[in-house]
N, C-alpha and C positions, 0 to 999 in steps of 0.2 A: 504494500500500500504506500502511499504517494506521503514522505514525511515517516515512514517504519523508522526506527531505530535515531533518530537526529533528537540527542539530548534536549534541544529547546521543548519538545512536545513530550516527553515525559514525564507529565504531571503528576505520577506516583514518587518520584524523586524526591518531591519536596512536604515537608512535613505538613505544608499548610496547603500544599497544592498551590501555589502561586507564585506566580516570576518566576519561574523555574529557571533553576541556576543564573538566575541575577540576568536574565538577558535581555530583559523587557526593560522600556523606560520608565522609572518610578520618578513622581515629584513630593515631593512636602515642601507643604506651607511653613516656615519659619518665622514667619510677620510678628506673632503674637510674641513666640518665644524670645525672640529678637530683641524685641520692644522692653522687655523684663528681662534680659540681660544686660543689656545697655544702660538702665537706670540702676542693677544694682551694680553694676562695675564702677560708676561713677559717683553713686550717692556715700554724700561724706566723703569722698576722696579729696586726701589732702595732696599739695602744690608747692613745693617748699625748697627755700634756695638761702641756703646759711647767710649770705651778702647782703641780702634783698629784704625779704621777706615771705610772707606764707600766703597760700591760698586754699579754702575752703571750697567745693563744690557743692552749691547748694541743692540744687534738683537738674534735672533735666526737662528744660522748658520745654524743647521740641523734637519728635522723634518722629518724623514720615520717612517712609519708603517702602521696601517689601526684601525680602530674604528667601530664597530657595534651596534646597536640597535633593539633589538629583542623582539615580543611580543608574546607567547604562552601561550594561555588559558587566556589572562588579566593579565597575570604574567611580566613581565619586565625582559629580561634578559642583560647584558653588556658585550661585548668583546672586550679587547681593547689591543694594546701591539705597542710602541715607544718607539725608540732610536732619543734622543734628545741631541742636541749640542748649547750651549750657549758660546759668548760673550762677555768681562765682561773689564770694567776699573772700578780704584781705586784708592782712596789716601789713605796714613795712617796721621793719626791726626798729623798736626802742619807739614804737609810735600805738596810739593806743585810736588813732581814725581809722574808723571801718570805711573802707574802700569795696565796691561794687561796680558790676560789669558783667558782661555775655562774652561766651566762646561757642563763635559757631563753626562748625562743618560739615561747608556747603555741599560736600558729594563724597562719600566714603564707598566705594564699589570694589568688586574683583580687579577689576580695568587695572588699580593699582598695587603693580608687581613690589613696589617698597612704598612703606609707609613714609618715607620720607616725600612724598609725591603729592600726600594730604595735604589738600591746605587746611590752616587753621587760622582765623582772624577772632581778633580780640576787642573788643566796645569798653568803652567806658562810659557807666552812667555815674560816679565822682568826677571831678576833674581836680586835677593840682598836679604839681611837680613828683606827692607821691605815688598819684593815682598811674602817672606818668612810666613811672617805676618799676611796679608792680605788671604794667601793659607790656614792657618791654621785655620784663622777665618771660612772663606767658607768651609773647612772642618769637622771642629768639633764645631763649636760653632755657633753663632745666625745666620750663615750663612745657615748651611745643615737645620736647622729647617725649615727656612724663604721659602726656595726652596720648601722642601716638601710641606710646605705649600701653595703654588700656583699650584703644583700637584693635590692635594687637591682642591683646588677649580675645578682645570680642572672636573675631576672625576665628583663633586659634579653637574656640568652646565650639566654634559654628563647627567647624570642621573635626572637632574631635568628640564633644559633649552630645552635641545634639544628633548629630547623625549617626550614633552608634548603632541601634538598628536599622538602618536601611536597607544594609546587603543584608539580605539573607539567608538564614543556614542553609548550606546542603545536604546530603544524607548523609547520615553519618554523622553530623554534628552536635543535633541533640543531643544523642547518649554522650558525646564527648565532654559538650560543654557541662551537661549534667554532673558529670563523673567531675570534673575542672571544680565547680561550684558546690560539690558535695567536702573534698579536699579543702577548696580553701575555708570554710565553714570550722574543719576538723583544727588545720595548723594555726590559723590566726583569731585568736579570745582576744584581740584589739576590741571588737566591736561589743559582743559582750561586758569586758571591763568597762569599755563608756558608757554603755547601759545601765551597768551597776555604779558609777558616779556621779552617775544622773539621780538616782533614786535615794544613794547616799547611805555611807554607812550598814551596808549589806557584806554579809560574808561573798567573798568571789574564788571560785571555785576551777581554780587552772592544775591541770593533770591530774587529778584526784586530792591534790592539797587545799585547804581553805585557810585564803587573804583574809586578815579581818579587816575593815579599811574604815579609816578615820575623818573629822573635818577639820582643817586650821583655819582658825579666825586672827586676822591682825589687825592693830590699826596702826599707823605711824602720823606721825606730824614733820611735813618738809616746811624748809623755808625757800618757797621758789613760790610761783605762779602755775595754776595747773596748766596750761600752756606748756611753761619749760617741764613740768615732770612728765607731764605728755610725752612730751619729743624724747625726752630721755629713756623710756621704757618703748619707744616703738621704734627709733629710728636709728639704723648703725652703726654711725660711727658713733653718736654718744655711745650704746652700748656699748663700743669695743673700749674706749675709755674707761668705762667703771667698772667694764669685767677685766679689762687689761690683757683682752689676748681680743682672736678670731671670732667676730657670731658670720656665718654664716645663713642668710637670709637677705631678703629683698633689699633693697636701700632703706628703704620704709615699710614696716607693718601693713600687711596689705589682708584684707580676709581670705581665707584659704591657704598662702603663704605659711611654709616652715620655717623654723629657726632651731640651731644649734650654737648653743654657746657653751664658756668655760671646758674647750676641748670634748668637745661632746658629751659633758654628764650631763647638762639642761639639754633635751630637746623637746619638740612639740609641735603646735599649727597655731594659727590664730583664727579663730572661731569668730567672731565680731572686734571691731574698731570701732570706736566711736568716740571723735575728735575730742578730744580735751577732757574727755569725762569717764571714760568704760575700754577695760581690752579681756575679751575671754579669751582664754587660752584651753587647748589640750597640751598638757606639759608632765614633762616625767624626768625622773633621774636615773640615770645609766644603773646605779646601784640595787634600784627595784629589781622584783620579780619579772621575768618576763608578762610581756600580755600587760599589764596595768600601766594606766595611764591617768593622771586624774584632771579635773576639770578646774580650772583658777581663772576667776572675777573680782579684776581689777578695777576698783572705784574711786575715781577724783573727784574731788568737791574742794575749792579754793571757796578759804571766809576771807574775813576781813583783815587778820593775823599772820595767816598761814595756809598751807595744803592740806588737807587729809587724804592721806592712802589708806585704803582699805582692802586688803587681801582675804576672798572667799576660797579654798581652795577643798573642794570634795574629792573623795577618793582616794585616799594617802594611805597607805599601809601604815594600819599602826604603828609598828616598831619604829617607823621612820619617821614618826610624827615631831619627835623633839629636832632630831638631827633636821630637819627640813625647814621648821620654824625657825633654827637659829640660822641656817644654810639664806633665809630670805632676810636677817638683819643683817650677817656678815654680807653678803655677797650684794645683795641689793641695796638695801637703806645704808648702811653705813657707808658701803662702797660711793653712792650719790651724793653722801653729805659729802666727803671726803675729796673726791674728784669734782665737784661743782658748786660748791659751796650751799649747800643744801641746808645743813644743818646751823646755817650764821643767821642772822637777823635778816629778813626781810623786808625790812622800813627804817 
């Protein structure tokens, strides 16, 4: 018979009976998803250039265009094109005038092979010599970088996040992947442990042995500006000053984003940011059990005085309860008063 034996028409092949072996053209709509990635890449993202000064992403004013996902022959294809409108307040260093303004871009598409291609144009609704400042930063300097760079990432989820099923399995894969997801289930109590950190203070149960796991409450009192303790707990290079070696992570604190610090006994992700005020962490010590990781909520509130930090951290294995505690005054607080004058008077 006419088509006998040609893989395309063997629709037993596929577990769903469809698109047999990827050969048909498939499209998905990405508008929606698009639209909600785009405002959470940028909301609250911070803009910051030691020289200058900082900048705040307030929302995202405007988000038209459309996003595709295409698969022909097993192959992946992307179509994508927005006009996006941002935003934005700012200070310039040692200045306490809020500065505002728009970032828009006019046409983000496939078409452009480097992100260096975007354009990115900057409004000001302040004007003055600092607003001036602050324009030129987000123009030409760590500003247009930082942008593209969350472009970038968009692009990158488009292509890696959201299309994960499009192709689809062949025979044979099921059981594969089954067997694949059965495995990883068995080796990694990652997700587990965060489960039980979540709920707090539950025994956790890795290889047949039981964690007891604990919660540490701090407070401390800086003399700085939540502002500066901000920056000093999410961004770099202050880190690497007050742990005195390597972190390993983004420039900046970014949601999703890892870090490794003090030679790898700190590491973790950052679960939320949120500017000047909140950073959750998943964070753990080399010295734990395997598989446990616990959950720590970081809280600023500047008075009139002073800072208050306040460290929520679930999930700790008991026995490591003291050593941990002191582990966040030696290494953290004291380390900050020390290297930045943290601990002197603030007025």
């Amino acid at each position: 018979k006419w088509g006998e034996g040609d893989p395309r028409w063997i629709v037993e092949e596929r577990p769903d009976a469809t698109n047999v072996n990827n050969w048909h053209w498939t499209e998905k709509n990405a508008d929606q998803w698009s639209k909600a990635k785009i405002k959470e890449l940028f909301a609250n993202h911070i803009i910051e250039s030691p020289k200058i000064g900082n900048v705040v992403i307030l929302e995202v004013d405007k988000c038209d265009g459309e996003a595709r996902a295409n698969n022909r022959k097993g192959k992946l294809i992307f179509f994508y094109e927005w006009e996006i409108t941002l935003k934005w307040k700012g200070h310039v260093n040692g200045s306490d005038e809020e500065i505002t303004g728009k970032i828009d871009i006019p046409n983000l598409s496939e078409e452009h092979d480097d992100m260096e291609d975007v354009d990115v144009d900057i409004t000001l609704t302040t004007k003055g010599p600092k607003a001036d400042a602050l324009k030129e930063m987000l123009r030409k300097g760590e500003g247009v970088k930082n942008i593209r760079g969350v472009l970038s990432n968009y692009v990158s989820a488009l292509k890696n996040e959201y299309s994960t099923d499009l192709i689809k399995p062949k025979k044979g894969d099921v059981e594969t992947k089954a067997a694949t997801k059965t495995v990883t289930k068995t080796v990694t109590p990652q997700g587990q442990a965060h489960k039980n950190n979540e709920t707090s203070m539950k025994n956790l149960d890795i290889g047949g042995n039981k964690v007891e796991l604990s919660e540490i409450n701090i407070e401390e009192d800086m003399k700085c500006t939540g502002q500066e303790l901000f920056n000093a707990l999410t961004r770099k290079d202050m880190i690497q000053i007050f742990t005195g070696g390597e972190a390993k992570m983004h420039e900046q604190a970014i949601e999703g984003g890892t870090f490794e610090l003090l030679g790898g006994n700190i590491t973790g992700k950052y679960i939320e940011v949120l500017p000047f005020t909140k950073i959750v962490q998943e964070w753990r010590l080399k010295s734990w059990p395997a598989g446990i990781s616990s959950q720590v909520t970081i809280t600023i509130k500047q008075t009139k005085e002073d800072t208050k930090i306040t460290i929520k951290q679930k999930g700790v294995p008991s026995k490591e309860v003291e050593s941990t505690r002191e582990g966040w005054q030696r290494y953290y607080f004291h380390a900050m008063k020390r290297s930045f004058g943290f601990g002197a008077s603030l007025f």
